[in-house]
N, C-alpha and C positions, 0 to 999 in steps of 0.2 A: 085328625090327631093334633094339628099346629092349633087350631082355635080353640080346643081343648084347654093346652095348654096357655094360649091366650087370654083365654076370660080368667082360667084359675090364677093366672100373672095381675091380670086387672081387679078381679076379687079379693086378693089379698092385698095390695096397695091400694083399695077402694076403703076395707075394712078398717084399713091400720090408721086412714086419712079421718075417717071417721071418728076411733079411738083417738086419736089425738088431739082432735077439737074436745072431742068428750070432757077429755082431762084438763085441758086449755079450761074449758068451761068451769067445769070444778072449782078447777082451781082459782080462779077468777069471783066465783060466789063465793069460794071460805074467806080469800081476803074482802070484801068487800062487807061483808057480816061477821068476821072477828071480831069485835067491838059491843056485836048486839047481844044482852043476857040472855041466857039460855038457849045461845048457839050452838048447833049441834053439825060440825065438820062435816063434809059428803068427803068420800073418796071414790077412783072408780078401782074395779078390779077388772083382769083381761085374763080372759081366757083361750087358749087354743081350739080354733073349730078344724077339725081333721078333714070334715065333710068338703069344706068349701075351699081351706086352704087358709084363712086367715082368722081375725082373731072377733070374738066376742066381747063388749065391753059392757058393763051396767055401772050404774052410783050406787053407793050404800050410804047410810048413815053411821058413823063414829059412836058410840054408846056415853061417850065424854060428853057431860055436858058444859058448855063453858061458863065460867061466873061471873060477878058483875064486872070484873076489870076485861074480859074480854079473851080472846085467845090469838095472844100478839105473837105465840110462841111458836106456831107453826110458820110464820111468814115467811121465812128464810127458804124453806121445803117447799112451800105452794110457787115462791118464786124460781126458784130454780128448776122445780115441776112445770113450770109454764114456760120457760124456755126450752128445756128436752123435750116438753110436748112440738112445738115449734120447729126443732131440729127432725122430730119424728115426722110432721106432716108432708116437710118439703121431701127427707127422704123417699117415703110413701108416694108422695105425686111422680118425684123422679120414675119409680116403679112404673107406675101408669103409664106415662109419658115414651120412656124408651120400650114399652110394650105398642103402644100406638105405632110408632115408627120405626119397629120391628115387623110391622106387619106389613103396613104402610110400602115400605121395601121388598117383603116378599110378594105382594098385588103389583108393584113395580115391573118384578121379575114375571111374575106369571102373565102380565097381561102383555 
């Protein structure tokens, strides 16, 4: 039952570590090609996985296309996206981490 609930602890701060580079990422390519014609913005979306416990993320494409002065207008959003991604990562590994030496401490105790 404990490792059970161990991997599902690591699974879903595994998932969200994941999602958050994802978004980091993202985020990262829209500023870096805002500028370029006919750029066309990624976002990611997240979705709940019940199964596993943590979450699903993919990129899509924005349907906007940018025009020739570029799309300077989201920068604000991608930047502050890329610092909450940041905030979400470390959170996320915290998870990991204090499941590691949750355990860690019960294999302590048992052995």
């Amino acid at each position: 039952m404990i490792s059970s609930i161990g991997s599902s602890a690591s699974a879903t701060g595994l998932s969200g570590m994941r999602a958050a580079q994802l978004r980091l990422d993202v985020g990262a390519h829209n500023v870096a090609n805002a500028q370029t014609p006919g750029f066309q913005r990624q976002r990611v979306t997240q979705t709940a996985n019940a199964s596993t416990g943590g979450v699903d993320a993919k990129v899509e494409r924005e349907t906007a296309v940018s025009g020739a002065g570029g799309d300077m207008n989201h920068l604000a959003d991608d930047m502050v996206n890329g610092k909450m991604s940041l905030y979400s990562f470390a959170a996320n590994l915290k998870v990991v981490k204090t499941e590691q030496d949750m355990l860690g401490a019960l294999l302590d105790e048992k052995a």
